[in-house]
C-alpha positions as CSV (number, residue, x, y, z in Angstrom):
1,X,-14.4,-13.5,12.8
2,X,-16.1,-13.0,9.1
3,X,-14.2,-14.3,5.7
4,X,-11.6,-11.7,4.8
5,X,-14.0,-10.6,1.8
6,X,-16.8,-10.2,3.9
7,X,-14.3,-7.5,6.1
8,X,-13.1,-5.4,3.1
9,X,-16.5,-5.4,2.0
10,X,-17.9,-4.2,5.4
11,X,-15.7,-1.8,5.6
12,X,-14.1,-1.0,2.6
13,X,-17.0,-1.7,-0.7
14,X,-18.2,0.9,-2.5
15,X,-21.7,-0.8,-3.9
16,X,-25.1,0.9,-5.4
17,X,-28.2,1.2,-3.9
18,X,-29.9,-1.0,-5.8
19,X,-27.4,-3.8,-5.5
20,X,-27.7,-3.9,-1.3
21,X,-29.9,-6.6,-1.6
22,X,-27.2,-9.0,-2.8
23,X,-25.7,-9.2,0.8
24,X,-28.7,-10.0,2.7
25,X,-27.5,-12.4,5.0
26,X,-23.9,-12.4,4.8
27,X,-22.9,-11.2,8.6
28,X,-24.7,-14.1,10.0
29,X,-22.6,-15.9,13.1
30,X,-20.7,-18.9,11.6
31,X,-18.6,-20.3,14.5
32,X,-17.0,-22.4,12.4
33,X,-15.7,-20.1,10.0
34,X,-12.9,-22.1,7.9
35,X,-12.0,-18.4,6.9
36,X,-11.1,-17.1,10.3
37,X,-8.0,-15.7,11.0
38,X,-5.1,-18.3,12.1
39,X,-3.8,-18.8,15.7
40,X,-0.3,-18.2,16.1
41,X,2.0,-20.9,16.8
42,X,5.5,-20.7,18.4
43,X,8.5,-20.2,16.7
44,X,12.2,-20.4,17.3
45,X,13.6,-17.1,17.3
46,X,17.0,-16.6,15.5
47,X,17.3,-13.2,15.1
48,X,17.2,-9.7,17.8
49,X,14.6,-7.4,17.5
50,X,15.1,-4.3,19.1
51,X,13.3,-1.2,19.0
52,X,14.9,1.6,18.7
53,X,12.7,4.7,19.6
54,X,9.0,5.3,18.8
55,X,6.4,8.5,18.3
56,X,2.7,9.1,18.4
57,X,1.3,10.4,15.1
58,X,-2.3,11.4,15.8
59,X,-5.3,8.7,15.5
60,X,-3.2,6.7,13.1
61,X,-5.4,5.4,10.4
62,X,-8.5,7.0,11.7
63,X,-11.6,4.8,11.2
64,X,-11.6,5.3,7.4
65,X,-9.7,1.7,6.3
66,X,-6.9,4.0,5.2
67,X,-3.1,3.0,4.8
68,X,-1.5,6.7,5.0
69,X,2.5,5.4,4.9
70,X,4.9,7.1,5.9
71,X,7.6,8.4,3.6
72,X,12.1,8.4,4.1
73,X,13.8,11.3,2.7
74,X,17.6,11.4,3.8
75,X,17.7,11.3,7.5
76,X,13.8,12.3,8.1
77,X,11.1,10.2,8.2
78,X,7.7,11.6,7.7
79,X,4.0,10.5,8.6
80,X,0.8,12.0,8.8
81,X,-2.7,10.5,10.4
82,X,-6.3,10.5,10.1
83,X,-6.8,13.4,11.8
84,X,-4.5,15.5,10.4
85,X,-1.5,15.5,12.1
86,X,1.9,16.0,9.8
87,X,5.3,15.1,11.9
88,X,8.8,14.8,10.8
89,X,11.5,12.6,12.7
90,X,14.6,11.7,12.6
91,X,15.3,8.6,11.6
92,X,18.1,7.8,13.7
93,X,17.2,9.4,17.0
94,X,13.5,9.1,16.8
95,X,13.7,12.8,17.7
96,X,10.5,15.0,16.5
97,X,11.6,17.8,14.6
98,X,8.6,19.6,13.5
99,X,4.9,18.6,13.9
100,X,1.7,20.7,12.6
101,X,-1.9,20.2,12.7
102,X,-3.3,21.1,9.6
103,X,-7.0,20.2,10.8
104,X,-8.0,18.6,7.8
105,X,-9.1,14.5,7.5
106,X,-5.9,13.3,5.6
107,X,-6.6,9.8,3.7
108,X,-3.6,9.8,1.4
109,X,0.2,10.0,1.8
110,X,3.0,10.5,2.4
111,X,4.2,11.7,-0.6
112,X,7.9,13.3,-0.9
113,X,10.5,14.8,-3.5
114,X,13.5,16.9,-2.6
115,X,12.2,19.6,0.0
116,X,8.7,19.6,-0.4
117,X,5.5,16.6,0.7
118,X,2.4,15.5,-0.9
119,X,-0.8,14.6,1.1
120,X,-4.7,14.3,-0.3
121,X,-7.6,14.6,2.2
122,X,-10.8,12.3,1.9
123,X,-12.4,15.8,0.1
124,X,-10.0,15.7,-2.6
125,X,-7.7,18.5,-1.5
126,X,-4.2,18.0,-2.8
127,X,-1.5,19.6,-0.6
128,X,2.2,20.5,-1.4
129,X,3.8,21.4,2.0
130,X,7.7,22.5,2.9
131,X,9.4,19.8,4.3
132,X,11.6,21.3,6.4
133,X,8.9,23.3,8.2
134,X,5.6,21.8,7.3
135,X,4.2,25.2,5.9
136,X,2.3,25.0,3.0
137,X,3.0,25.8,0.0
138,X,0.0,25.4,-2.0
139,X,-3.8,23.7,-1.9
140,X,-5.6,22.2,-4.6
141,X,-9.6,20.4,-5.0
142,X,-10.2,17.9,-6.8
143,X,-13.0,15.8,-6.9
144,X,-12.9,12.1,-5.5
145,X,-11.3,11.0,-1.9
146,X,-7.1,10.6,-2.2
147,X,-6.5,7.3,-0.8
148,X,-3.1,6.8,-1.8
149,X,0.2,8.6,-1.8
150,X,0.7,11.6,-5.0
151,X,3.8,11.4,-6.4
152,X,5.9,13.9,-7.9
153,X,8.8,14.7,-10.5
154,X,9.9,18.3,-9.9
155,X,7.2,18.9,-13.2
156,X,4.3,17.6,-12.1
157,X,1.8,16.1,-9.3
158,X,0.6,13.2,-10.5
159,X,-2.6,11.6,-7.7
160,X,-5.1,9.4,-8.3
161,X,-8.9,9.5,-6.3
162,X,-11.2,6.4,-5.3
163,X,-13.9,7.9,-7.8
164,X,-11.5,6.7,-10.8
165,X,-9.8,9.4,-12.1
166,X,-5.9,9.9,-12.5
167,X,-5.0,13.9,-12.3
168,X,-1.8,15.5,-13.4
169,X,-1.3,19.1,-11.7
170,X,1.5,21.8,-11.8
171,X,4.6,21.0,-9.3
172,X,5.0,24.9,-8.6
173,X,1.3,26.0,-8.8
174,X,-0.9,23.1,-8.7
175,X,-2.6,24.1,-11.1
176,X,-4.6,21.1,-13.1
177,X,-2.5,19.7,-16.3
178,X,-4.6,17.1,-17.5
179,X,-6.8,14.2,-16.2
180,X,-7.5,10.6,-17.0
181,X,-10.8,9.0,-16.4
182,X,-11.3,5.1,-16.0
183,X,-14.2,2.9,-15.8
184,X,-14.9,2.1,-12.6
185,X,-16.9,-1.2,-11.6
186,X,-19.9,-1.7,-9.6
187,X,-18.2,-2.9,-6.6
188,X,-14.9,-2.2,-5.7
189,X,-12.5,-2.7,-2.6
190,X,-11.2,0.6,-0.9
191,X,-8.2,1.9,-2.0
192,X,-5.9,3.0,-4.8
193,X,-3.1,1.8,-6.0
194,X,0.1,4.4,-5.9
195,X,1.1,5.4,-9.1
196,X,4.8,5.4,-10.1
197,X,6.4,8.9,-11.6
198,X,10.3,7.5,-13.0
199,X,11.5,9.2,-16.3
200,X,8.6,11.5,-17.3
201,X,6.3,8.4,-17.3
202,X,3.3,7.4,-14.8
203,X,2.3,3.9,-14.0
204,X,-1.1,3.4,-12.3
205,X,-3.3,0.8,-11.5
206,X,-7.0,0.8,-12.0
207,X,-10.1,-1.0,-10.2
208,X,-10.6,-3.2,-13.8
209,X,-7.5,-4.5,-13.4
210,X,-5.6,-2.7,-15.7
211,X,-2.3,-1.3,-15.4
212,X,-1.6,2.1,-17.7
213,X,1.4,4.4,-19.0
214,X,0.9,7.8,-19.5
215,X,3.2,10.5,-20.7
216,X,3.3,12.5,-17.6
217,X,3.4,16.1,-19.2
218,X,0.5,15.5,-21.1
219,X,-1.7,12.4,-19.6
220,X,-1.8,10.8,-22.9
221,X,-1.7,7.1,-22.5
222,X,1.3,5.0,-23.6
223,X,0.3,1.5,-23.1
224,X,-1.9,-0.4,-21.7
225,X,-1.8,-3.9,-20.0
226,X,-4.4,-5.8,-17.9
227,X,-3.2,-7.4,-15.1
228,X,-7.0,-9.3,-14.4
229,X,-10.0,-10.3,-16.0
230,X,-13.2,-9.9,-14.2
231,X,-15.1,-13.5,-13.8
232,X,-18.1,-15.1,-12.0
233,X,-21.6,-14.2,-12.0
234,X,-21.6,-11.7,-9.0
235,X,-20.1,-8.7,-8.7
236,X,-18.1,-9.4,-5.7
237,X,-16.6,-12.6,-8.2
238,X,-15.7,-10.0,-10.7
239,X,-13.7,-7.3,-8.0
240,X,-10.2,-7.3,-9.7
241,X,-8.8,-4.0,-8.2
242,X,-5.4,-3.1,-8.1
243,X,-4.8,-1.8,-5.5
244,X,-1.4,-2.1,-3.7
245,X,1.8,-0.6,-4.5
246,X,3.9,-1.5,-7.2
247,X,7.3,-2.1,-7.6
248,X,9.9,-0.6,-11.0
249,X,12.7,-2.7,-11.3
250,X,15.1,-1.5,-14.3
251,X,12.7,-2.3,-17.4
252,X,9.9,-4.3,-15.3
253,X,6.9,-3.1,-13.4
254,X,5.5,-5.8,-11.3
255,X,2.0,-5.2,-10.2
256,X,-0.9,-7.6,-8.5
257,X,-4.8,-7.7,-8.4
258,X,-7.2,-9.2,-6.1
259,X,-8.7,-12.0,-7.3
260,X,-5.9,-12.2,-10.5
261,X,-2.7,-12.2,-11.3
262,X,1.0,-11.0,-10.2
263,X,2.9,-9.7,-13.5
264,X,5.8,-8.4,-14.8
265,X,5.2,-6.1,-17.4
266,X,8.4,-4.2,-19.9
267,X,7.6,-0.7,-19.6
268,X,8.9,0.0,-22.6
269,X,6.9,-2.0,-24.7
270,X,4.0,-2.9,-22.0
271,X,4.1,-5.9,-22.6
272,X,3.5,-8.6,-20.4
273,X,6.7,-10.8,-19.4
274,X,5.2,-13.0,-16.9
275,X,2.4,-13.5,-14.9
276,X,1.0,-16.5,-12.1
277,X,-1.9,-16.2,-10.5
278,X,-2.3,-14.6,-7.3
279,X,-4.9,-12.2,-5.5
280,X,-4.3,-9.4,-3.1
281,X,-4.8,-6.0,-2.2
282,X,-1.6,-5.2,-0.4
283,X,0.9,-4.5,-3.3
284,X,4.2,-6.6,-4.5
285,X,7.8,-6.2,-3.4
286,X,11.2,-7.4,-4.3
287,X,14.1,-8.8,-3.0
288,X,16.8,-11.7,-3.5
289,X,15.2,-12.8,-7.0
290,X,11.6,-12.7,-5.7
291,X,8.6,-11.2,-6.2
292,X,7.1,-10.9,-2.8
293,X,3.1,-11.5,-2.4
294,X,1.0,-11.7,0.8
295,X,-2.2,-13.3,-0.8
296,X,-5.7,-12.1,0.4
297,X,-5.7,-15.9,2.1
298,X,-2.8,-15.2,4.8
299,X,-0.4,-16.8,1.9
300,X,3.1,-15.0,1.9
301,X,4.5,-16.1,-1.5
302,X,7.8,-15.4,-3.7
303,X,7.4,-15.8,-6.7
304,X,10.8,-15.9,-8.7
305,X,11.9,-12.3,-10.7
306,X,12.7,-14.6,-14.0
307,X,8.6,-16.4,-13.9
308,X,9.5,-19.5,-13.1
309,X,6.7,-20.2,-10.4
310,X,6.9,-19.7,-6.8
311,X,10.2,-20.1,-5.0
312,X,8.5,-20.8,-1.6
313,X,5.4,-20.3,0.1
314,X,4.3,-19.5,3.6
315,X,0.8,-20.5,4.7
316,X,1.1,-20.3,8.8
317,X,-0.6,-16.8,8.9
318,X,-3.7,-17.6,7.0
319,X,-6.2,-14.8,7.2
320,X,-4.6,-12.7,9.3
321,X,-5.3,-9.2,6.8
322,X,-1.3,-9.3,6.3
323,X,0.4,-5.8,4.9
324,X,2.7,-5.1,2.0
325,X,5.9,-7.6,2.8
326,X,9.0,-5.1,3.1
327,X,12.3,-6.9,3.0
328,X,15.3,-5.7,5.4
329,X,18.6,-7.5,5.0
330,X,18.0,-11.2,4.5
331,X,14.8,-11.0,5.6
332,X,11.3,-10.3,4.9
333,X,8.6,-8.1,7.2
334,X,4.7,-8.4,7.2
335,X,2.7,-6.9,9.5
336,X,-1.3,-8.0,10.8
337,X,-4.2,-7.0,12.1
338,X,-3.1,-7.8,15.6
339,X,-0.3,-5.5,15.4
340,X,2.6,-8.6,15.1
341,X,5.1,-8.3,12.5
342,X,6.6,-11.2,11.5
343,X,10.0,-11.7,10.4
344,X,10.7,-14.3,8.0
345,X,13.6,-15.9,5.8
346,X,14.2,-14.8,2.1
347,X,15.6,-17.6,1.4
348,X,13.2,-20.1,2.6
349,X,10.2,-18.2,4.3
350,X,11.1,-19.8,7.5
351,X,9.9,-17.3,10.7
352,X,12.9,-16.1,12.5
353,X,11.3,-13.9,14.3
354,X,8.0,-11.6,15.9
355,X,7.3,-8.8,17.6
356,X,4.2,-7.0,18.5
357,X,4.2,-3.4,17.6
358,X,0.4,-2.5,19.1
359,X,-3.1,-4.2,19.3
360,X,-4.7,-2.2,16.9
361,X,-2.8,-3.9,13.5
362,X,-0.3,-2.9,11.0
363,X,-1.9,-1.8,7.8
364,X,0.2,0.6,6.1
365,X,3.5,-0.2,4.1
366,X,6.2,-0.6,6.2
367,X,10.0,1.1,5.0
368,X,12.7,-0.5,5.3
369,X,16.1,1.5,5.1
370,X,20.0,1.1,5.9
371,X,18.6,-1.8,7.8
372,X,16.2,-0.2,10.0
373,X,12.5,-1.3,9.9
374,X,9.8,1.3,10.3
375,X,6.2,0.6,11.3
376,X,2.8,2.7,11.4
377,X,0.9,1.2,13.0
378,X,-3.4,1.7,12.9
379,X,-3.3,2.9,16.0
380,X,-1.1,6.0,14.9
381,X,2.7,4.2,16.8
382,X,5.7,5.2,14.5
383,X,8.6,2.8,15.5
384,X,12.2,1.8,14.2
385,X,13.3,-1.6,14.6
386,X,16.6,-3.3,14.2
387,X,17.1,-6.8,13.5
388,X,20.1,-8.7,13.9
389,X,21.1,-12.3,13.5
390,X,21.7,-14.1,17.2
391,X,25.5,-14.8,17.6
């Protein structure tokens, strides 16, 4: 197995033609990779994972490196794949309700407000479909592949492509509001970060490590904060993307960047509360007082809410390409690229459980909701879980 940089750039690097040179080399064999992904050891099991119904979605992810996430809206869950495939379920049942096809190669969602869900395609199209039938409601290009959920506020659409660019459009028309353009660097890892619509205000994350408030009727920037600062003589030294999701808490945005920094930033005033360094790709999350982290080494940390350093850290999963952690109760979720989710401790990070979903690795953000995990898997497997502590 190749270092988890080499991976993400394999698959996932946008780089210039003139710069191809650079990685002469780089996928030799190397048996002893100190880099490669950790066995798993066992673990005492204290807690019942049972799954409680599961659906096919499509291909899944598709071959694309995409992490189309599903998206809960009352007692529906929704997920697209790949390949175009839109279903809704419901959540407690696991009962299809409606599915459509919309032939298109889907790369970003699932968004959702009220009645109606978001999805972008890897050509830029921008669709706003009914969410209780799945017929669309309107279709709009843009320029650049969608590679992360577009959010919405009743006003307006707010997406953001791969290329760059941060586009506000109509809610009712889709028509094109305003758009931001940032600098994007040589190299960068695949992916976006999803952008947060709360209170007429957007918060994105950009490939130069900079996190940005705009006015969401207008685009016009608010603040501006930078989570990294590029460093080292290469380019792949200097990658500081943001590119997971980020988490509004209150007054605080936390965000994280590869090869940076976790921060807590006051949206009011953008400035920055905190911040300790960290790197990943895979977003932040929150729950009991921590900042949750899976670092781009197989590192699940929590860092504490009030910057005080790390509350606990758990290095047994080293490598393993871990997703988004998702707490659930007392506990914390993170999924890998063997398709094991791992249940761990908030309090202490201790495992206390695993299960595996499928073979083909959990990627996208898991939900977690009235105590029910869900999990899309690569592989295109939508499942509900329930865990429970052993009597």
């Amino acid at each position: 197995m190749r270092q988890i940089f080499r991976y993400l750039l394999l698959l996932a690097v946008l780089f210039s033609t003139s710069g191809c040179s650079t990685i002469s080399g780089w996928f030799d064999s190397d048996d002893d990779d100190p880099m490669a992904p950790v066995a798993l050891s066992d673990i005492t099991e204290t807690v019942n994972i049972k799954e409680l119904w599961s659906v096919r979605v499509g291909d899944g992810q598709g071959d694309g490196f995409y992490r189309l996430q599903p998206a809960v809206d009352g007692e529906v869950i929704y997920a697209a794949s790949a390949d175009g495939e839109v279903v809704a379920v419901d959540r407690r049942r696991g009962k299809t309700l409606w599915e459509i096809d919309l032939d298109l190669a889907l790369s970003g969602g699932v968004g959702v407000y009220n009645d109606v869900l978001l999805l972008g395609s890897s050509e830029g199209l921008v669709l706003k479909l009914d969410a209780s039938t799945g017929e669309q409601l309107w279709a709009t290009a843009l320029k650049g592949e969608i590679l992360s959920p577009p959010q919405a506020n009743g006003k307006v659409v707010v997406v953001q492509t791969y290329n760059g660019k941060l586009q506000g459009l109509d809610f009712a028309t889709g028509q094109l509001l305003w758009t931001y353009s940032s600098t994007v660097p040589l190299l960068t890892i695949r992916g976006t970060s999803v952008p947060i619509l709360e209170n007429n205000r957007v918060y994105a994350g950009f490939a130069n490590g900079r996190v940005l408030a705009f006015d969401a009727q207008t685009g016009s920037i608010v603040w501006e904060v930078r989570v990294a600062i590029p460093q080292g003589r290469s380019e792949i030294e200097r990658i500081v993307d943001i590119d997971g999701t980020m988490e509004l808490a209150g007054n605080e945005l936390y965000a994280v960047s590869y090869q940076g920094s976790v921060v807590a930033v006051n949206v009011e005033s953008g400035r920055k509360i905190w911040q300790q360094k960290a790197s990943s790709f895979s977003g932040v999350s929150l729950g009991f007082g921590n900042v949750y982290v899976a670092d781009e080494s197989g590192t699940l940390n929590a860092f504490m809410r009030n910057g005080e350093g790390v509350r606990w850290s758990q290095g047994a999963l080293g490598y393993r390409q871990l997703s988004r952690p998702m707490p659930i109760g007392g506990y914390v979720a993170v999924g890998d690229f063997e398709g094991y989710v791992h249940i761990l401790s908030q309090v202490d990070g201790d495992f206390v459980g695993r299960v595996k979903v499928d073979s083909d690795g959990v990627r996208a953000d898991m939900l977690s909701e009235d105590g029910i995990l869900y999990v899309f898997t690569n592989d295109g497997e939508l499942a509900a879980y329930e865990i429970t502590a052993k009597s």
